[in-house]
C-alpha positions in Angstrom: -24.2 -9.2 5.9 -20.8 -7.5 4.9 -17.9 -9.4 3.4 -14.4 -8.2 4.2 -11.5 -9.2 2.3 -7.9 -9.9 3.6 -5.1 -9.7 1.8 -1.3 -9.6 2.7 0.9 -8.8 0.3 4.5 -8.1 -0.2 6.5 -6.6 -3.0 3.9 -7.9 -5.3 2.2 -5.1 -6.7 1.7 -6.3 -10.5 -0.3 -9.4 -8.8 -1.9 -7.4 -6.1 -3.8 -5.4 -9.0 -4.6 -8.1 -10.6 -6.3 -9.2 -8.1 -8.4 -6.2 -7.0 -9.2 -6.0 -11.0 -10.8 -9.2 -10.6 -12.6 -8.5 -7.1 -14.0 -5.0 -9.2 -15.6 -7.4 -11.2 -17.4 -9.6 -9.6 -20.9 -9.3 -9.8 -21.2 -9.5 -5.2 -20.1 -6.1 -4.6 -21.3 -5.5 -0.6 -17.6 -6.3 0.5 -14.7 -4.1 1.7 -10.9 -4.7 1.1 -8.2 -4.3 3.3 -4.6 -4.9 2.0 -1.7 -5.3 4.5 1.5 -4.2 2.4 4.7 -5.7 4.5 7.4 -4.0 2.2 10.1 -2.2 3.5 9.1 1.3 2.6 5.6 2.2 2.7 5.2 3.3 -0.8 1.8 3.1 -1.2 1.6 2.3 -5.1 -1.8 3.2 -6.4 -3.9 0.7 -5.7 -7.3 3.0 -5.5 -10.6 1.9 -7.1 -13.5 3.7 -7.8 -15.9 0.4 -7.7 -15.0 -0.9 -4.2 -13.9 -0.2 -1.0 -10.1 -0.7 -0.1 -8.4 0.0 3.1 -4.4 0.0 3.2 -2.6 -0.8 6.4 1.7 -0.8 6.3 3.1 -3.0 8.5 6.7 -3.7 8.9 6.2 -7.4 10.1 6.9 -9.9 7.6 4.9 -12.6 8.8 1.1 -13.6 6.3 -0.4 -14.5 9.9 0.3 -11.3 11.5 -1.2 -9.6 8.6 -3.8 -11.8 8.5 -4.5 -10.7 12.1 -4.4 -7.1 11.5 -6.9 -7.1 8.8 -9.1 -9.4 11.1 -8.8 -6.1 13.6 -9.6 -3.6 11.4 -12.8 -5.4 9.6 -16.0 -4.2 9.8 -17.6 -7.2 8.0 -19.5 -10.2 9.8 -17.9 -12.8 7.3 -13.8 -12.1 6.9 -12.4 -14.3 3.9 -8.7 -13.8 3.3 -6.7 -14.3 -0.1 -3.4 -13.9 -1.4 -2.0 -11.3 -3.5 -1.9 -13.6 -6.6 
């Protein structure tokens, strides 16, 4: 069964890559990742990976719960765990 990953994050994108370095190495890989960036300005920074599978979602609510709900929307796993940016 899929694993899809949750993760808010705000104005953190140092930590935020951090932490998708460290899911690229785990040794589970059947997961996806979808990130819901609340900045201001959809910038996108460069989060890409070539070992797993990220979605990016903007949303202009600043609120972890409301991006915690939007990632629970738009999985496609049967087990959602969500983390933080850092």
């Amino acid at each position: 069964m899929k694993l899809t990953i949750v993760i808010p994050t705000i104005n953190r994108y140092t930590d935020l890559r951090n932490t998708l370095q460290n899911l690229e190495e785990q040794y589970f890989q059947d997961f996806e990742v979808i990130v819901v960036d609340q900045t201001n300005i959809d910038t996108r920074e460069d989060i890409g990976s070539e070992k797993i599978t990220i979605q990016y979602f903007h949303s202009t609510v600043k609120s972890a719960s409301a991006a915690r709900n939007l990632g629970l929307l738009e999985a496609k796993g049967g087990i959602i765990l969500f983390l933080d940016d850092d």
